[in-house]
MIPA-143868 format. One record per residue (C-alpha): residue number from 1; residue in three letters; x, y, z. Coordinates in steps of 0.25 Angstrom, whole numbers, plus 2048, in hexadecimal, padded with zeros to 3 digits. Example, Ala and Ser with C-alpha at 12.3 -4.5 7.8 and 13.67 -1.06 7.14 Angstrom:
<rs>
seq / type / X / Y / Z
1 / ALA / 831 / 7EE / 81F
2 / SER / 837 / 7FC / 81D
</rs>
This chain:
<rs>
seq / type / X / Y / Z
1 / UNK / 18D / 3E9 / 903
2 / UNK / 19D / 3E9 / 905
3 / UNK / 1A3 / 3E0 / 8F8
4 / UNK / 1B0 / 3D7 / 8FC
5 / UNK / 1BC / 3D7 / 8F2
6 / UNK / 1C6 / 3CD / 8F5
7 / UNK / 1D3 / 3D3 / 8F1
8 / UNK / 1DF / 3C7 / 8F2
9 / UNK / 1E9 / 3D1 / 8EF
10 / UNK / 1E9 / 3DA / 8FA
11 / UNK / 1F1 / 3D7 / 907
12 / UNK / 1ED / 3E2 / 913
13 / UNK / 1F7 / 3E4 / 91E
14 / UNK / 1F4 / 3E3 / 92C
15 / UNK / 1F5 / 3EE / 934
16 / UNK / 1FB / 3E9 / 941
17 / UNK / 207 / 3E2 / 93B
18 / UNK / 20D / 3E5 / 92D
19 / UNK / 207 / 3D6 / 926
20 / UNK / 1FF / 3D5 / 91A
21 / UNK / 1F2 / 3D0 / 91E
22 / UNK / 1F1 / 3C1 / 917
23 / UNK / 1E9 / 3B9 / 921
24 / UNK / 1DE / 3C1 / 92A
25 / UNK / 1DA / 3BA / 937
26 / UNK / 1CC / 3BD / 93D
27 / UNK / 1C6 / 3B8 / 94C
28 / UNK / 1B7 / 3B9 / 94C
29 / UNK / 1B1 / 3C2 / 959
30 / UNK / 1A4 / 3BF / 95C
31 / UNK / 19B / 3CB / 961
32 / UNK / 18D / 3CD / 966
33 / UNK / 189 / 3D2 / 958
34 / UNK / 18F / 3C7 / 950
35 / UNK / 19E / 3C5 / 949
36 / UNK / 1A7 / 3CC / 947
37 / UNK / 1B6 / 3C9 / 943
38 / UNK / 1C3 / 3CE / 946
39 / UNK / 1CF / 3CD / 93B
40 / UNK / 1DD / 3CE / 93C
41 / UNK / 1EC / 3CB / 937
42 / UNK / 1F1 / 3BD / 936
43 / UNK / 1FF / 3C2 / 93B
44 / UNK / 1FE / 3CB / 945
</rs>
């Protein structure tokens, strides 16, 4: 099993535009197998 750490401190850049990463967005995609999801910059 993977373990989660939160860690509030860390900011990730995104790699299309030159932001720190503060808000993600995510749009859910609905496949024959189940869910899945897809994750992206609030900015760009």
């Amino acid at each position: 099993m993977i373990e989660l750490t939160e860690k509030d401190e860390v900011k990730p850049l995104c790699p299309y535009c030159p932001a720190a990463i503060d808000e993600l967005w995510f749009q859910q995609v609905r496949i024959f197998f189940g869910r899945r999801y897809v994750y992206f910059c609030s900015i760009c």
